[in-house]
PDB file of N, CA, C, O and CB in Angstrom:
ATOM      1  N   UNK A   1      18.626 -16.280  -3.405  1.00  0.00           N
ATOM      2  CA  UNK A   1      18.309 -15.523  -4.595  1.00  0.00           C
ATOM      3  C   UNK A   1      16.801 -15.518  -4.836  1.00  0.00           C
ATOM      4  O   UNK A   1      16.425 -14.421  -5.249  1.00  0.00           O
ATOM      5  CB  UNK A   1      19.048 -16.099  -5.805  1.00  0.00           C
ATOM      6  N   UNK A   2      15.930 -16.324  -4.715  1.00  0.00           N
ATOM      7  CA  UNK A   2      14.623 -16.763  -4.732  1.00  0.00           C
ATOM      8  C   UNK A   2      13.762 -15.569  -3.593  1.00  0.00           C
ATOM      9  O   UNK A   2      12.634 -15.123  -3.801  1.00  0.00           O
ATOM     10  CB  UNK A   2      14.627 -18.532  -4.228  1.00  0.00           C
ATOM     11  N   UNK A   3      14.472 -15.302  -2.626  1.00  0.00           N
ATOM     12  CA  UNK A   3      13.746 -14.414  -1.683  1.00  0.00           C
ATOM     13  C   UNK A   3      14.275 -13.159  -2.076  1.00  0.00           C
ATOM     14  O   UNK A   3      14.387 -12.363  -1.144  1.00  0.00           O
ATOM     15  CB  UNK A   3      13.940 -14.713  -0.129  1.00  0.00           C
ATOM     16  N   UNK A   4      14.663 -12.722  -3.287  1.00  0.00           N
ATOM     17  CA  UNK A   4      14.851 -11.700  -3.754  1.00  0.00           C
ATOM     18  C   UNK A   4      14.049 -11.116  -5.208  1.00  0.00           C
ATOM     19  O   UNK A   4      13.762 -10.004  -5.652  1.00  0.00           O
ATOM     20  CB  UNK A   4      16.099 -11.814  -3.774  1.00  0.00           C
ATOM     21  N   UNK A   5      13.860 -12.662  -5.694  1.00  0.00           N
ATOM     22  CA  UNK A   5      13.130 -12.408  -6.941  1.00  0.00           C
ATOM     23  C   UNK A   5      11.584 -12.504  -6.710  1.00  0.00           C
ATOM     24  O   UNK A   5      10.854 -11.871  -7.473  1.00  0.00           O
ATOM     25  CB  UNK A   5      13.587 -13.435  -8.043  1.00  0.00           C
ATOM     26  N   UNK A   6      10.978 -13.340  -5.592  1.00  0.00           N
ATOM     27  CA  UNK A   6       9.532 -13.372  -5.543  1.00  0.00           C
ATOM     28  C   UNK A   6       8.599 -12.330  -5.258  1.00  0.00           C
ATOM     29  O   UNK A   6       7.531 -12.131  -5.837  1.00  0.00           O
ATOM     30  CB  UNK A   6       9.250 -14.169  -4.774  1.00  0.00           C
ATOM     31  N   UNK A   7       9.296 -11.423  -3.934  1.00  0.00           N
ATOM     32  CA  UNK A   7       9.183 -10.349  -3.988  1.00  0.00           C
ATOM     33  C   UNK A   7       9.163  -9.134  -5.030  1.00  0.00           C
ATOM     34  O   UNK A   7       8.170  -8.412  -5.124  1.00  0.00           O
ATOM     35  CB  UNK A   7       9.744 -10.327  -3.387  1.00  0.00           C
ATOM     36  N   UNK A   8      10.232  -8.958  -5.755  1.00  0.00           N
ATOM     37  CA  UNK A   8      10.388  -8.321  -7.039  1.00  0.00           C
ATOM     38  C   UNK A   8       9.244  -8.326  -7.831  1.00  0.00           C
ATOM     39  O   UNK A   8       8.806  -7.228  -8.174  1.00  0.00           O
ATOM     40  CB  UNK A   8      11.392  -8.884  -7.763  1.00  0.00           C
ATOM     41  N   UNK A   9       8.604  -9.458  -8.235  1.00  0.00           N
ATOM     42  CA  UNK A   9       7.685 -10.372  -9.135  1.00  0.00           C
ATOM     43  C   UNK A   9       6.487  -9.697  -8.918  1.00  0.00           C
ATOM     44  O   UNK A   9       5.787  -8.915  -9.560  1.00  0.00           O
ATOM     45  CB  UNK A   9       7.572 -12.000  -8.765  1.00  0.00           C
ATOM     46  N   UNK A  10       6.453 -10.318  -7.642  1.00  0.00           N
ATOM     47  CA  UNK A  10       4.978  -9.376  -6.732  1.00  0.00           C
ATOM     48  C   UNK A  10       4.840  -7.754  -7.048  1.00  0.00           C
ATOM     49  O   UNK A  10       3.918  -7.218  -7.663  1.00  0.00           O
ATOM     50  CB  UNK A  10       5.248  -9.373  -4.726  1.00  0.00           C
ATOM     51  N   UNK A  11       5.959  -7.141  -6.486  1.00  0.00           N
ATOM     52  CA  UNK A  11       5.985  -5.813  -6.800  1.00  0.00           C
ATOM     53  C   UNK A  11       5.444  -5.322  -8.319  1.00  0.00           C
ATOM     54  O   UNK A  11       4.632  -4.485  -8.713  1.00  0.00           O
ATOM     55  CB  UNK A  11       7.378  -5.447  -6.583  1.00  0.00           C
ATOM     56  N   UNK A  12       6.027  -5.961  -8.734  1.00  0.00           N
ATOM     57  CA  UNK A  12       5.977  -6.098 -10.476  1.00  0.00           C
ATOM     58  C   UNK A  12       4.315  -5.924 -11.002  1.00  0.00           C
ATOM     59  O   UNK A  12       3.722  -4.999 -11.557  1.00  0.00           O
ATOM     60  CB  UNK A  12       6.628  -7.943 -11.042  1.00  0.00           C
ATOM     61  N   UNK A  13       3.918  -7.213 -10.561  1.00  0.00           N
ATOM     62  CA  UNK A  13       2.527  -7.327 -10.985  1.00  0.00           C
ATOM     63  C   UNK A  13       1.563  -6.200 -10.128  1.00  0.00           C
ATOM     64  O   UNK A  13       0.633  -5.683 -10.746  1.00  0.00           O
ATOM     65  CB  UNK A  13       2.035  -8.935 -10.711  1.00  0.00           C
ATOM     66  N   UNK A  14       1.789  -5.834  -8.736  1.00  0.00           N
ATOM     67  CA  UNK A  14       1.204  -4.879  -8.352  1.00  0.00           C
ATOM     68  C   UNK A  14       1.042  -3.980  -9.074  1.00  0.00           C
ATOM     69  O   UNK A  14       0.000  -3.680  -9.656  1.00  0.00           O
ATOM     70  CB  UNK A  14       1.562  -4.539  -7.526  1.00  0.00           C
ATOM     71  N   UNK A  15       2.345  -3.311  -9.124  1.00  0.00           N
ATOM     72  CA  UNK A  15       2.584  -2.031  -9.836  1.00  0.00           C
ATOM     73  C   UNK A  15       1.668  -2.194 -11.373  1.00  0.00           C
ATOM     74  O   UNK A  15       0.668  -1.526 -11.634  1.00  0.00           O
ATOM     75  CB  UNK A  15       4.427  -1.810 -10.070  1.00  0.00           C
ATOM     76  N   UNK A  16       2.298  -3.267 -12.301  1.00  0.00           N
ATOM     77  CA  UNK A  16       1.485  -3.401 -13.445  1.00  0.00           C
ATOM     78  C   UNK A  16      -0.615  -3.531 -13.250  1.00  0.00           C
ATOM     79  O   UNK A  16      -1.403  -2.936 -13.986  1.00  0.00           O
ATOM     80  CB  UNK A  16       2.260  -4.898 -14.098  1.00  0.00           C
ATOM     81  N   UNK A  17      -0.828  -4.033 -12.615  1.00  0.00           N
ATOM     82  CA  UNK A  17      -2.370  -4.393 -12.396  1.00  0.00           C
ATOM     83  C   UNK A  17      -2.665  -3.209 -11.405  1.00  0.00           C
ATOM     84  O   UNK A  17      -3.453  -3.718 -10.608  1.00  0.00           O
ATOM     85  CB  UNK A  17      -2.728  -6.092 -11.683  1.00  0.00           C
ATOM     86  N   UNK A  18      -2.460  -1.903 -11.020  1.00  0.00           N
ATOM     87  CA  UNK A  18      -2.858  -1.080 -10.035  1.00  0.00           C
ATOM     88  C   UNK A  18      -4.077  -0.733  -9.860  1.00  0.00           C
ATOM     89  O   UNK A  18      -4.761  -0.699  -8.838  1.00  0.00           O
ATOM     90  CB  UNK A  18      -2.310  -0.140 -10.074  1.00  0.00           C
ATOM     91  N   UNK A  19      -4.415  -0.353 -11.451  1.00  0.00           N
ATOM     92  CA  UNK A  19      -5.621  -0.178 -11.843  1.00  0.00           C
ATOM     93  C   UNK A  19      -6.572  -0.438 -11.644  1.00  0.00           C
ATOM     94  O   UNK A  19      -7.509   0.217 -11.187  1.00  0.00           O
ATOM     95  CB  UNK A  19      -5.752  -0.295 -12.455  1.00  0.00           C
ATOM     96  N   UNK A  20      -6.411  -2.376 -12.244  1.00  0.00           N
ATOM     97  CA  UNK A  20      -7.465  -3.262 -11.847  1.00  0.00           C
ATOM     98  C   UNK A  20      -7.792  -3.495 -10.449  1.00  0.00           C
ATOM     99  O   UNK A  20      -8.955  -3.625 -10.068  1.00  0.00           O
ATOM    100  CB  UNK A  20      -7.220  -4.424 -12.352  1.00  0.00           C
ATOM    101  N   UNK A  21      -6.778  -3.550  -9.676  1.00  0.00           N
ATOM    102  CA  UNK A  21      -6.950  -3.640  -8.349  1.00  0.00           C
ATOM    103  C   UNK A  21      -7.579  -2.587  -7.764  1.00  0.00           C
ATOM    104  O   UNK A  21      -8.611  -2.760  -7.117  1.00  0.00           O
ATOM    105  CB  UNK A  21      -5.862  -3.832  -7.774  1.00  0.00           C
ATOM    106  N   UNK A  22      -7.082  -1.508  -7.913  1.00  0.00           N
ATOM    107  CA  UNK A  22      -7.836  -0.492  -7.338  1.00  0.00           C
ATOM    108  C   UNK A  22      -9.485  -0.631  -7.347  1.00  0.00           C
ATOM    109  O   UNK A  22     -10.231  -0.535  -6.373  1.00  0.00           O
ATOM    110  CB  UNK A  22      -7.414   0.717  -8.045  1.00  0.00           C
ATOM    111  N   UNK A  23      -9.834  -0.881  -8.700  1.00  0.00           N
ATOM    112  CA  UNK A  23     -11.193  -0.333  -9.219  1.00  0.00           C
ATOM    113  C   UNK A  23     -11.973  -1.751  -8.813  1.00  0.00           C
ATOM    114  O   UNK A  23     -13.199  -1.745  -8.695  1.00  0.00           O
ATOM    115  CB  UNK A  23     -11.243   0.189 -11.105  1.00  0.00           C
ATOM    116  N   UNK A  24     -11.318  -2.774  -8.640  1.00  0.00           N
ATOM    117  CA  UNK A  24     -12.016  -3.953  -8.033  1.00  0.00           C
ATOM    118  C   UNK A  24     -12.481  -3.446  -6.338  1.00  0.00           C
ATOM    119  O   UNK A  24     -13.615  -3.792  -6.009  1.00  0.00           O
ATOM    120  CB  UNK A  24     -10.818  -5.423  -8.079  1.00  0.00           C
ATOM    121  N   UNK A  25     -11.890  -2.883  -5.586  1.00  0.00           N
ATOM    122  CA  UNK A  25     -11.489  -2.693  -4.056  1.00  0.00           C
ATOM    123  C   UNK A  25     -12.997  -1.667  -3.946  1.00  0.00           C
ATOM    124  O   UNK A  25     -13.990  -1.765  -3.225  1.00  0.00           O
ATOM    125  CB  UNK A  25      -9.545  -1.769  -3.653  1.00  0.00           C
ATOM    126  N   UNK A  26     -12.518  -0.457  -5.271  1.00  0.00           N
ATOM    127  CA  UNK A  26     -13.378   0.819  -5.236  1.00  0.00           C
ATOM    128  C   UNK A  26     -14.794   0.166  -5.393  1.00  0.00           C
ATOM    129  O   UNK A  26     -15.742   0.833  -4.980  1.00  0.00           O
ATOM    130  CB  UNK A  26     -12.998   2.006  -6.512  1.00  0.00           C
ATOM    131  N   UNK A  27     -15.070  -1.178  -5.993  1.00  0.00           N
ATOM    132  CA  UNK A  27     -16.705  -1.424  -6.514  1.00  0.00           C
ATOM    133  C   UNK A  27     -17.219  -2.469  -5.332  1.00  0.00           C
ATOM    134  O   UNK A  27     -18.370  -2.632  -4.926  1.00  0.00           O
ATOM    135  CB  UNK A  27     -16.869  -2.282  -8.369  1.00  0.00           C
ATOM    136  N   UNK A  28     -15.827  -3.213  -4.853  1.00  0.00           N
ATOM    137  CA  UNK A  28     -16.686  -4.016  -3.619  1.00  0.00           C
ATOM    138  C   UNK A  28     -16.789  -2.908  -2.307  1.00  0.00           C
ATOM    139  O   UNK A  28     -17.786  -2.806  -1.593  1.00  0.00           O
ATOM    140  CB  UNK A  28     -15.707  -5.654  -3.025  1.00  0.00           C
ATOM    141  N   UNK A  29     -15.782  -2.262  -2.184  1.00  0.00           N
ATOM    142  CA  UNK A  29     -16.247  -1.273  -0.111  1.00  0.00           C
ATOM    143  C   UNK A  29     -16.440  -0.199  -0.398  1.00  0.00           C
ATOM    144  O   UNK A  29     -16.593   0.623   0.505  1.00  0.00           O
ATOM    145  CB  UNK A  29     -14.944  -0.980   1.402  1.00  0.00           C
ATOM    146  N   UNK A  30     -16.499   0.159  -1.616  1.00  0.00           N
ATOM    147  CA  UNK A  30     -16.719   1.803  -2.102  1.00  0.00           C
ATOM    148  C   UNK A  30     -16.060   2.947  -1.489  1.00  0.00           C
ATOM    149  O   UNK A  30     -16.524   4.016  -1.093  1.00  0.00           O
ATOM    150  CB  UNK A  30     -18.111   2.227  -1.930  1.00  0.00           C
ATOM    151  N   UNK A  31     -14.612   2.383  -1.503  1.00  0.00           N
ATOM    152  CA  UNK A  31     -13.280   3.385  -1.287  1.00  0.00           C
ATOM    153  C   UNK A  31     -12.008   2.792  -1.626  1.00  0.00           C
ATOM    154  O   UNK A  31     -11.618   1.627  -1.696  1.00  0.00           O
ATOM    155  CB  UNK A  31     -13.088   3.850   0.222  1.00  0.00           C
ATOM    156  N   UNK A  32     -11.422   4.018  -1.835  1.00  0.00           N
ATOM    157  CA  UNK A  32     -10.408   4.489  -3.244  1.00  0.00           C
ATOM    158  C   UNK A  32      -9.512   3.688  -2.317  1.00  0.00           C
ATOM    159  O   UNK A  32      -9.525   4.164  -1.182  1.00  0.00           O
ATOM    160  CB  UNK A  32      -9.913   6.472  -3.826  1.00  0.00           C
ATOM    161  N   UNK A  33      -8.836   2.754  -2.432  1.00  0.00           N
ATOM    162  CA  UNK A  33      -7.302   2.263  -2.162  1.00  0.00           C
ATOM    163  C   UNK A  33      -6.315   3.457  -1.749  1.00  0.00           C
ATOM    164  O   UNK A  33      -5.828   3.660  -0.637  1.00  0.00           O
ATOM    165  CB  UNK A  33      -6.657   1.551  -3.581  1.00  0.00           C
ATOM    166  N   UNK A  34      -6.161   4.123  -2.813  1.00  0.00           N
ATOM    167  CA  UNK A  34      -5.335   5.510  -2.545  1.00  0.00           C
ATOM    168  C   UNK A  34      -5.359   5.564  -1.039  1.00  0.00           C
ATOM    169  O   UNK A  34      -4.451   5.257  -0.267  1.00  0.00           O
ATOM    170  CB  UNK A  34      -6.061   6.997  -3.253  1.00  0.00           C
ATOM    171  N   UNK A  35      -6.554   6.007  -0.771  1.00  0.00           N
ATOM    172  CA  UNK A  35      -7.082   7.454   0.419  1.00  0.00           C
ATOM    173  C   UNK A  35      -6.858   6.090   1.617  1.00  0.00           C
ATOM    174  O   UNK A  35      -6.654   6.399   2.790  1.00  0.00           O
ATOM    175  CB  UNK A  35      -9.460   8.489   0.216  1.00  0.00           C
ATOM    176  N   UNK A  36      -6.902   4.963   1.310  1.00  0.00           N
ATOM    177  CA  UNK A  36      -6.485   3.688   2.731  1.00  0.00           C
ATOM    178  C   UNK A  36      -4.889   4.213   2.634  1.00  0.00           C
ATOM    179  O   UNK A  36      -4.356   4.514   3.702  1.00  0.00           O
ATOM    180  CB  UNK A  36      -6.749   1.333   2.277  1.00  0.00           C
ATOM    181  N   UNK A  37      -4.144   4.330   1.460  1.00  0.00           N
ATOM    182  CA  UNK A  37      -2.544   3.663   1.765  1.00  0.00           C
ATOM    183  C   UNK A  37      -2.052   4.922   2.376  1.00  0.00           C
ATOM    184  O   UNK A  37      -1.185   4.718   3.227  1.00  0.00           O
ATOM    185  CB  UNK A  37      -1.441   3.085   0.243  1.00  0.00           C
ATOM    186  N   UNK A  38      -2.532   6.854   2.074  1.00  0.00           N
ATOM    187  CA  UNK A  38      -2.062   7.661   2.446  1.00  0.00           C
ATOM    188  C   UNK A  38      -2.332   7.625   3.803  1.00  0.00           C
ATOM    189  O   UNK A  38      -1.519   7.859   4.697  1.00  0.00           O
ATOM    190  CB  UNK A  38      -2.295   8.570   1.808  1.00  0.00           C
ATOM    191  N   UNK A  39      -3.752   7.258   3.960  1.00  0.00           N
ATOM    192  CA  UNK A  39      -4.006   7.343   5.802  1.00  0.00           C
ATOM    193  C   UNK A  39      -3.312   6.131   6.485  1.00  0.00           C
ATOM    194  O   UNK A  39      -3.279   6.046   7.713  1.00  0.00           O
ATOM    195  CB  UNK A  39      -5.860   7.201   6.333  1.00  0.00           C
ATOM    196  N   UNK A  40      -2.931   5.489   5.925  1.00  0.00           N
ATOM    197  CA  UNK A  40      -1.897   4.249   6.858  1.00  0.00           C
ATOM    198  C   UNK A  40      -0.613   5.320   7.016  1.00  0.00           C
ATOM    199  O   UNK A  40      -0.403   6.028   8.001  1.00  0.00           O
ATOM    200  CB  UNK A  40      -1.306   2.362   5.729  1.00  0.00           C
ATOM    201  N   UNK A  41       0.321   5.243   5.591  1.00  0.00           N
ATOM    202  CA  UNK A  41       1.381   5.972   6.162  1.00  0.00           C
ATOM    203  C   UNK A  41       1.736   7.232   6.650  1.00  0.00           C
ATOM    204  O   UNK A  41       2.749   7.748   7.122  1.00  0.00           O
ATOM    205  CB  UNK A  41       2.003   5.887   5.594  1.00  0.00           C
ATOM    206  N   UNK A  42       0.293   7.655   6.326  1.00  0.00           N
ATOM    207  CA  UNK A  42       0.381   9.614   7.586  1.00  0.00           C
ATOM    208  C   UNK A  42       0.351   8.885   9.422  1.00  0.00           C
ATOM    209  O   UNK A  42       1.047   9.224  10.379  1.00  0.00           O
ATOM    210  CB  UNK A  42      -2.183  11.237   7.311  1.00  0.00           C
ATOM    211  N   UNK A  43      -0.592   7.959   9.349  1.00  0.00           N
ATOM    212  CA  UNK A  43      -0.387   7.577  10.639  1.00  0.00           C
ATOM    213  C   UNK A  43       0.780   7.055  10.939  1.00  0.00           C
ATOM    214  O   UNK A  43       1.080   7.277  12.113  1.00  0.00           O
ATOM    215  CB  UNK A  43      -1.228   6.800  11.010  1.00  0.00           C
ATOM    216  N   UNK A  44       1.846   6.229  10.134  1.00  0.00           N
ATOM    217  CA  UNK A  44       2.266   5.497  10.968  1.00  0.00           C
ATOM    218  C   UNK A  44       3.673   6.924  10.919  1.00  0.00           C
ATOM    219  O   UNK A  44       4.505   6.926  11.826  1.00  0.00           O
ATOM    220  CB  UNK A  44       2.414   3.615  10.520  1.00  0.00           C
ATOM    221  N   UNK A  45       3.721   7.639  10.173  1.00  0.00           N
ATOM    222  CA  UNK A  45       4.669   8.773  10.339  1.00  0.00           C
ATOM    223  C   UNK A  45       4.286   9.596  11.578  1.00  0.00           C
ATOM    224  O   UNK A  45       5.201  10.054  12.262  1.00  0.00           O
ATOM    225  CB  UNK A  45       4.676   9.694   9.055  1.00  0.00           C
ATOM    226  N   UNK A  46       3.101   9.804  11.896  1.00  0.00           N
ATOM    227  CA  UNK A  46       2.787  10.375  13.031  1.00  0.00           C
ATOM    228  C   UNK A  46       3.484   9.744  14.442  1.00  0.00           C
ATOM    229  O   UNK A  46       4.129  10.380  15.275  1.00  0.00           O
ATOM    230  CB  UNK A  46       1.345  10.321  13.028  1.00  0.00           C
ATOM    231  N   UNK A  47       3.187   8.433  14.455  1.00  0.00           N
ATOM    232  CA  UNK A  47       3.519   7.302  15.319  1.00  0.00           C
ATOM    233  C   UNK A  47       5.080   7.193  15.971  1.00  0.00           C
ATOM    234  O   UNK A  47       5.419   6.942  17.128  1.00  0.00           O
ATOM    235  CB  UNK A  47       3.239   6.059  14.450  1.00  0.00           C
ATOM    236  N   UNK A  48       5.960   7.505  14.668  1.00  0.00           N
ATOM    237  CA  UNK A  48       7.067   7.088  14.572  1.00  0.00           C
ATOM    238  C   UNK A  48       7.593   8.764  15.446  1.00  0.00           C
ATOM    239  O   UNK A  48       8.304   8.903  16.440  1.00  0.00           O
ATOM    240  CB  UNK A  48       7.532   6.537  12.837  1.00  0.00           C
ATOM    241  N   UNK A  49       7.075   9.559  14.800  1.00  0.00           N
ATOM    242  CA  UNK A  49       7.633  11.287  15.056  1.00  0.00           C
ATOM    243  C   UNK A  49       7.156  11.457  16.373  1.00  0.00           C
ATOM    244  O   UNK A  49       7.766  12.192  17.150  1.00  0.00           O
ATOM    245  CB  UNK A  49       6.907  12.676  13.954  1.00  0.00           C
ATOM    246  N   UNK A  50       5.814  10.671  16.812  1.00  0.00           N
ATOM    247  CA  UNK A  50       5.547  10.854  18.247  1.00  0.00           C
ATOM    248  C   UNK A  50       6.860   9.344  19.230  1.00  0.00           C
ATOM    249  O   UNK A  50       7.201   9.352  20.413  1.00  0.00           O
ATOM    250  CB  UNK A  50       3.318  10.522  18.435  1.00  0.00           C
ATOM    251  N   UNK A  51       7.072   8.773  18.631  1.00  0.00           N
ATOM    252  CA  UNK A  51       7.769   7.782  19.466  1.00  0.00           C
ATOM    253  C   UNK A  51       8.768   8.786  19.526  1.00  0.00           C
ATOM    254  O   UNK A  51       8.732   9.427  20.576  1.00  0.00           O
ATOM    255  CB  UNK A  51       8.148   6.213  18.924  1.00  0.00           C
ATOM    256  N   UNK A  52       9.851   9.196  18.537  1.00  0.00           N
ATOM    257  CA  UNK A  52      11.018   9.778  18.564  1.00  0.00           C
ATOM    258  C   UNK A  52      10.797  10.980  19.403  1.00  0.00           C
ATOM    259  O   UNK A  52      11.814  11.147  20.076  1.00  0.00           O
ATOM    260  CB  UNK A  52      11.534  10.033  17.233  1.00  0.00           C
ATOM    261  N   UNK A  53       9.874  11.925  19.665  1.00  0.00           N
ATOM    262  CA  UNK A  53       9.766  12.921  20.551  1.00  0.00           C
ATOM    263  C   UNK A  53       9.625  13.226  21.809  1.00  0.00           C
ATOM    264  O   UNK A  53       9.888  14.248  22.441  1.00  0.00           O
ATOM    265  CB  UNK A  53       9.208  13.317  20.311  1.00  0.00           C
ATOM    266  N   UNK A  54       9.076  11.990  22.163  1.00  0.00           N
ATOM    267  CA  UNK A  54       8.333  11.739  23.450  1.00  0.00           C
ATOM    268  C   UNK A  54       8.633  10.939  24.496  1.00  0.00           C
ATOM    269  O   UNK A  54       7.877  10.880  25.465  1.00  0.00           O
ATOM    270  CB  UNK A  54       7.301  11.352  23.225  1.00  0.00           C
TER     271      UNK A  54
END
């Protein structure tokens, strides 16, 4: 039950603090969190659509 709720928790506070996190990330490498998480999962959809095709 514990490896169901810690996770949860985490999620939780992510989701709640997004903000802060973000704008901490944006002032130390001077880029948007956003524009990292879309280019991770366009790639790894690319990855996956090229494994399945090829």
């Amino acid at each position: 039950m514990l490896k169901f709720i810690i996770p949860a928790v985490i999620f939780f506070l992510i989701v709640l603090f997004w903000e802060k996190i973000n704008e901490k990330i944006y002032q130390k490498f001077k880029v948007k969190i956003n524009l990292v998480i879309l280019t991770a999962a366009l790639l790894f959809v690319i990855a996956v659509l090229i494994l399945l095709y090829f």
